[in-house]
DSSP file (Angstrom, degrees, kcal/mol; ACC not computed):
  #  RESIDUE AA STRUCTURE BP1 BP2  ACC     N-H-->O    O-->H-N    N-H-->O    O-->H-N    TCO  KAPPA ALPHA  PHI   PSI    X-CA   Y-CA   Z-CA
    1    1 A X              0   0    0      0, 0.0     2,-0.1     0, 0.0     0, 0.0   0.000 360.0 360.0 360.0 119.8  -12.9    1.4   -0.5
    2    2 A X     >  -     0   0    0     53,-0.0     4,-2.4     1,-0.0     5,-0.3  -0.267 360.0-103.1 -51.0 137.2  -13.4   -1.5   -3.0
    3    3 A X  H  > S+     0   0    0      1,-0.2     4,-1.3     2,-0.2    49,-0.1   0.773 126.8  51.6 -30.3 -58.5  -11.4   -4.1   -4.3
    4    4 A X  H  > S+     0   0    0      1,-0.3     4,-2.7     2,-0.3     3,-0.2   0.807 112.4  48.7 -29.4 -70.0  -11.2   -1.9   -7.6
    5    5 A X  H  > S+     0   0    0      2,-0.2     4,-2.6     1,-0.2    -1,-0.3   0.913 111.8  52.6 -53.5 -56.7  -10.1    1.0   -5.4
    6    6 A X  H  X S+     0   0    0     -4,-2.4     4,-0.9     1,-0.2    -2,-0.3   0.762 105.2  44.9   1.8 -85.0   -7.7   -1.0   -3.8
    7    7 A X  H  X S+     0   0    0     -4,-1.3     4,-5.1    -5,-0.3     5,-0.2   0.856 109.9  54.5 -69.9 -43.7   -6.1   -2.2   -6.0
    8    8 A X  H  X S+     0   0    0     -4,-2.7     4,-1.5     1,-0.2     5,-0.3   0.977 114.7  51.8 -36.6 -59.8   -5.7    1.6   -8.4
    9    9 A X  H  X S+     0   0    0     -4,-2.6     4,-1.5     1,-0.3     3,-0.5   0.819 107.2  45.5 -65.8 -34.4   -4.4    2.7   -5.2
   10   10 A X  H >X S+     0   0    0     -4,-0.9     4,-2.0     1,-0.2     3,-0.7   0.984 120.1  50.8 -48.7 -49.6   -1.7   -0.6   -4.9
   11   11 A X  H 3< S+     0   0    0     -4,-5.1    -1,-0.2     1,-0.3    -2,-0.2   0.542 104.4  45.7 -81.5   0.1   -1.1    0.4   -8.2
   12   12 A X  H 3X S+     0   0    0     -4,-1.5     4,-1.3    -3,-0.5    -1,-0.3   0.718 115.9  55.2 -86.9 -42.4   -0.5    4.3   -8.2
   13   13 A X  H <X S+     0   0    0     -4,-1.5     4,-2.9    -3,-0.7    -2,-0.2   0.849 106.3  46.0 -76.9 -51.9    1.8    3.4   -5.3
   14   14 A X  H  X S+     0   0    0     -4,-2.0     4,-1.2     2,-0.2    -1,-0.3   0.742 108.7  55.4 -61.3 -36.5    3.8    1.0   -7.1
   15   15 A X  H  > S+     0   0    0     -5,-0.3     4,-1.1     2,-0.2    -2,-0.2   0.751 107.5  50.6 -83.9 -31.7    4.1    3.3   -9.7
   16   16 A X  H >X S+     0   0    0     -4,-1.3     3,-2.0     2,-0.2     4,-2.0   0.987 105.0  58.2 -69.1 -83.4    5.6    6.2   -7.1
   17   17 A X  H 3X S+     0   0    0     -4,-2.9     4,-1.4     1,-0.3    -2,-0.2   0.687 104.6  45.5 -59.1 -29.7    8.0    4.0   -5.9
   18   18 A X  H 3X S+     0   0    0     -4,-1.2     4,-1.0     2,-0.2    -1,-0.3   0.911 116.4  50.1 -74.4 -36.4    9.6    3.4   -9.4
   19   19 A X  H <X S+     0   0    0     -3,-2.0     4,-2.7    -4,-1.1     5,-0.3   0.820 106.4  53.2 -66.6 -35.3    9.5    7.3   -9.9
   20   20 A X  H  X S+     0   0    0     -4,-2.0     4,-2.5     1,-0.2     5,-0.3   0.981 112.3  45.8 -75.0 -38.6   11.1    8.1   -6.6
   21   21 A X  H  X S+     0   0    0     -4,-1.4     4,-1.4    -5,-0.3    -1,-0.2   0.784 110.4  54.2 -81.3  -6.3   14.0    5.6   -7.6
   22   22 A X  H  X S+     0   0    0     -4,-1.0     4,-3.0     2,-0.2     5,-0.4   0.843 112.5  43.3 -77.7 -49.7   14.2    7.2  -11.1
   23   23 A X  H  <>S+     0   0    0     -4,-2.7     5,-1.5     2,-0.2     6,-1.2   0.809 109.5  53.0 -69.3 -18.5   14.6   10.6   -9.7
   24   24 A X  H ><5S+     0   0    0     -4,-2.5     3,-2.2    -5,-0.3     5,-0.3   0.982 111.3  48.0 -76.6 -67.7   16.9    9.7   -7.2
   25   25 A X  H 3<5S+     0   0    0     -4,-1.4    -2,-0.2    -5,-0.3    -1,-0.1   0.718 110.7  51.2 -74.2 -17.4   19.0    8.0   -9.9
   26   26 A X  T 3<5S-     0   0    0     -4,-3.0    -1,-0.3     1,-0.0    -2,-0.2   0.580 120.4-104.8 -83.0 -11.3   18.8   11.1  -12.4
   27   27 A X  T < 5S+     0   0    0     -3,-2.2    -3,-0.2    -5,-0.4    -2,-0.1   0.727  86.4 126.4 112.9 -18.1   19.9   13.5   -9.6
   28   28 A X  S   <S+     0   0    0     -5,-1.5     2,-0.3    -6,-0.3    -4,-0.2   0.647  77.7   9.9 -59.7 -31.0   16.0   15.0   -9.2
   29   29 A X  S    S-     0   0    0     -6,-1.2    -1,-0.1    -5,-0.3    -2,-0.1  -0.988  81.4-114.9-157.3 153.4   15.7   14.3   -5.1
   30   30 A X     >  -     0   0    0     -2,-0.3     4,-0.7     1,-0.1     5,-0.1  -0.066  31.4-106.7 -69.4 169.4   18.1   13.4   -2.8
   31   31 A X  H  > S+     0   0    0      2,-0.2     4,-5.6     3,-0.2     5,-0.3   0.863 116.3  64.5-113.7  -1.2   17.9   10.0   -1.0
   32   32 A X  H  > S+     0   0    0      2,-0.2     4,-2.4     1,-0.2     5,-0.3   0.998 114.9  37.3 -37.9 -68.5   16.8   11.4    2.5
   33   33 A X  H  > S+     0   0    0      1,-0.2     4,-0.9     2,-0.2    -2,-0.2   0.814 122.9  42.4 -53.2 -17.3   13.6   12.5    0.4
   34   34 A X  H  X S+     0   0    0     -4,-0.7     4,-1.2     1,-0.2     5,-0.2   0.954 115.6  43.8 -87.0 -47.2   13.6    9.6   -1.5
   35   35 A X  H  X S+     0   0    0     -4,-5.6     4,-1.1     2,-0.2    -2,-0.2   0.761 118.7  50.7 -73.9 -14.4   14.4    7.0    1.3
   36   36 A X  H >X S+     0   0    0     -4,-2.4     4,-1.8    -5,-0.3     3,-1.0   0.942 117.1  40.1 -71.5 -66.9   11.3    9.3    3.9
   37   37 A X  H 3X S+     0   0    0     -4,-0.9     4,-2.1     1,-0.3    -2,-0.2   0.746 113.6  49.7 -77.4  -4.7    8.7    9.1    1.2
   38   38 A X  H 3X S+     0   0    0     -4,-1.2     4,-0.7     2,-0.2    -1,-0.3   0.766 117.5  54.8-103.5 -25.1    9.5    4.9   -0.2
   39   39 A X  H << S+     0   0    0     -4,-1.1    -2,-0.2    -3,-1.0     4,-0.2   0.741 103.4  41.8 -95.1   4.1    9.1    4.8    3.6
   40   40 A X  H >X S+     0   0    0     -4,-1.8     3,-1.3     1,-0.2     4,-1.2   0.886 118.1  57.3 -71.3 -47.4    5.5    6.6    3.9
   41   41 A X  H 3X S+     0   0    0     -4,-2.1     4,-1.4     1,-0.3    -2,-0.2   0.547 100.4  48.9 -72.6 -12.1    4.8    4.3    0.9
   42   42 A X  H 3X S+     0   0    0     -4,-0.7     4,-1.6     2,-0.2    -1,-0.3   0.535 106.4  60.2 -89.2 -17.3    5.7    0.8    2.4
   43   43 A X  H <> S+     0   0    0     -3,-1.3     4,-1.5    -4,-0.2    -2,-0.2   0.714 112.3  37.1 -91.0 -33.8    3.6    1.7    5.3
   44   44 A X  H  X S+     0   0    0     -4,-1.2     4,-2.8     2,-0.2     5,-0.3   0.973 111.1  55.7 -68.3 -56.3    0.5    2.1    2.9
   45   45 A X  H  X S+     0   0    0     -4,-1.4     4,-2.1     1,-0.3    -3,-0.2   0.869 107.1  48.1 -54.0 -50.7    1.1   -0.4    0.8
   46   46 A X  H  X S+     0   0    0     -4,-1.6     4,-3.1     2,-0.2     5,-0.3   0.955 112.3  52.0 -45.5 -50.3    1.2   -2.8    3.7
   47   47 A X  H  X S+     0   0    0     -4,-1.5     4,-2.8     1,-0.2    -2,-0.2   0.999 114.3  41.9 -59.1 -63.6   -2.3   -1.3    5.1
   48   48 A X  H  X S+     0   0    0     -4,-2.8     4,-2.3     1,-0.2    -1,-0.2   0.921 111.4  58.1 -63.8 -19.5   -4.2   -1.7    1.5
   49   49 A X  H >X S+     0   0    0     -4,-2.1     4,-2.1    -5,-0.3     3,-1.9   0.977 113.0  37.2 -61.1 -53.4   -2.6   -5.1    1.1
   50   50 A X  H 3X S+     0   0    0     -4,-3.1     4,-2.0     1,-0.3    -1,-0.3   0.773 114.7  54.0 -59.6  -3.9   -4.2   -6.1    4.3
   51   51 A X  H 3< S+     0   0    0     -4,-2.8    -1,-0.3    -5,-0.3    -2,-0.2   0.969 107.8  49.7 -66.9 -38.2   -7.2   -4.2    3.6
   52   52 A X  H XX S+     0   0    0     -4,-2.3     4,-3.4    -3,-1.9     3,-2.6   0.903 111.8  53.2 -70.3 -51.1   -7.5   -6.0    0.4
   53   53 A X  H 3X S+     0   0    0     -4,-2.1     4,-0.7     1,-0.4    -1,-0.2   0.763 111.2  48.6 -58.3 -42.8   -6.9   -9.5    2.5
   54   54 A X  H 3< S+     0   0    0     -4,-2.0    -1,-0.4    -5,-0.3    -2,-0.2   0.168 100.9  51.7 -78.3   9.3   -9.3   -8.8    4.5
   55   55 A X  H <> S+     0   0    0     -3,-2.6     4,-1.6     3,-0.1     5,-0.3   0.584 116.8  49.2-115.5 -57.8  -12.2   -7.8    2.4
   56   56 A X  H >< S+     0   0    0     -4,-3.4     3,-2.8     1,-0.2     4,-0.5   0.573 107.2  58.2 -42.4-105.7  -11.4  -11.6    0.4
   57   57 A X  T 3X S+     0   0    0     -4,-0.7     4,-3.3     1,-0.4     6,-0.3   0.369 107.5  38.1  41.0 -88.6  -11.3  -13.1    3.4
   58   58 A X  T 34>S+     0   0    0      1,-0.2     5,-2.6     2,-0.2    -1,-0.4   0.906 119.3  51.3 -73.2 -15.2  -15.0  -12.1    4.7
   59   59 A X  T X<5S+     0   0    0     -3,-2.8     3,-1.5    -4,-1.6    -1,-0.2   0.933 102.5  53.9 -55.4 -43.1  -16.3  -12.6    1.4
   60   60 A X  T 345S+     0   0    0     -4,-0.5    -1,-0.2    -5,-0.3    -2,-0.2   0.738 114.5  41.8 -60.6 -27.4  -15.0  -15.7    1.0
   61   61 A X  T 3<5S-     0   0    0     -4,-3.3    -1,-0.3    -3,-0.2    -2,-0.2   0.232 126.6 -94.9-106.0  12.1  -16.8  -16.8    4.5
   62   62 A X  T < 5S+     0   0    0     -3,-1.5    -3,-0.2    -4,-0.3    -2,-0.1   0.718  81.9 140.4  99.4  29.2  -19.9  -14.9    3.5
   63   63 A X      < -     0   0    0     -5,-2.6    -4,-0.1    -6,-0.3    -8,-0.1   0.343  60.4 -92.3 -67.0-146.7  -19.1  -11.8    5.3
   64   64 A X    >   -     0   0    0     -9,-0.0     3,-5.2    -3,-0.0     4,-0.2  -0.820  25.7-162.7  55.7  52.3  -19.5   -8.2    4.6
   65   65 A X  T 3  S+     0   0    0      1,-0.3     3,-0.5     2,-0.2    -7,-0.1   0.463  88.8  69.4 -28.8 -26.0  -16.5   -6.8    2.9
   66   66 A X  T 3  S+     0   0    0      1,-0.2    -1,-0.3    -8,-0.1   -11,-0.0   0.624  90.3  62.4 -15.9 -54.5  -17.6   -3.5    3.7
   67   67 A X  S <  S+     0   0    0     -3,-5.2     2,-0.4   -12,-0.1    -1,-0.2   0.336  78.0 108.9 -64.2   3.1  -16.8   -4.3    7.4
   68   68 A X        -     0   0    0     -3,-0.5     2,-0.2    -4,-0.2   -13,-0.1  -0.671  57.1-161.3-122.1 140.1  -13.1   -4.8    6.6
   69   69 A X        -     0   0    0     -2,-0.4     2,-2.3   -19,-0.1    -2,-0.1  -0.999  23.3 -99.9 -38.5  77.3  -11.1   -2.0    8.0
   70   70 A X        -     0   0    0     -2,-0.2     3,-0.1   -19,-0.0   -22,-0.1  -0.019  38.7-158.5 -63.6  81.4   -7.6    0.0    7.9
   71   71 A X        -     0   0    0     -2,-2.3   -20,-0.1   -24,-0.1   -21,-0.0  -0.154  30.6 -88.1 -52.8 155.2   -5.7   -1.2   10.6
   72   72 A X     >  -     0   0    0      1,-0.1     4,-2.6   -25,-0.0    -1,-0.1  -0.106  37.5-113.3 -63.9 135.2   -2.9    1.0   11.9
   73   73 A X  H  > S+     0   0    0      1,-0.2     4,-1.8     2,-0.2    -2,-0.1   0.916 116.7  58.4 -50.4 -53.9    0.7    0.6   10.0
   74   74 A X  H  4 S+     0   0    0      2,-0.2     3,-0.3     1,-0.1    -1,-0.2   0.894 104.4  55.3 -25.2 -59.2    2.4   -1.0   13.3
   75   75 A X  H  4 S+     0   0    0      1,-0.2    -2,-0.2    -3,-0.1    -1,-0.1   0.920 122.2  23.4 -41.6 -70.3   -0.4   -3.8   13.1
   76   76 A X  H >< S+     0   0    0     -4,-2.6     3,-1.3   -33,-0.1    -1,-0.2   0.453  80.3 146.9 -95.0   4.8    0.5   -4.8    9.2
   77   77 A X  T 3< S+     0   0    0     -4,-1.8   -34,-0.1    -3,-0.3    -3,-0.1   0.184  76.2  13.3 -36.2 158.9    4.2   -3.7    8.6
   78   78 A X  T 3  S+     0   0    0    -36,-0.1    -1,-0.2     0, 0.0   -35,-0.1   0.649  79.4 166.6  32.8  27.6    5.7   -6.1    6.4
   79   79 A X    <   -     0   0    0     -3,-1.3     2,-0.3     2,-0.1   -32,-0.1   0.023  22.2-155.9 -42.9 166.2    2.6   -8.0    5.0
   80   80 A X              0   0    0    -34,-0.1    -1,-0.0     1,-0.0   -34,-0.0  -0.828 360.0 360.0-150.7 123.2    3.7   -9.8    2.2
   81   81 A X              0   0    0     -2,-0.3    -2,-0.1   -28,-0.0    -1,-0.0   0.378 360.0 360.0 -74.5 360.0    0.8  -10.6   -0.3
């Protein structure tokens, strides 16, 4: 995945998490479903950040951004870009 990709994906994600909390406030899902799936999505969202971090990163030191990796959700929980 590319920066590019990356980032659509941050931003489809971001864009889910305001839908789940709109449907939860009209009455549309419950907030077991809402609070399960806002927590599949913080677990991505941490993994692309750091993907992202890590593809600057080796570019920036003349690396191979390619080479950059999804590390496991345990690994990057709570990244904060």
């Amino acid at each position: 995945m590319d920066q590019e990709q990356i980032l659509t994906r941050i931003s489809a994600m971001v864009d889910e998490e305001r839908g789940l909390r709109d449907a939860l406030q009209s009455g549309r899902i419950d907030s077991a479903t809402e609070h399960e799936r806002l927590t599949e999505l913080e677990h991505a969202l941490d993994q692309c950040w750091d993907l992202l971090r890590q593809r600057r990163a080796k570019a920036e030191f003349g690396e191979n951004p390619d080479d950059a990796r999804v590390r496991p959700a345990s690994q990057v929980e709570d990244y904060e870009s």
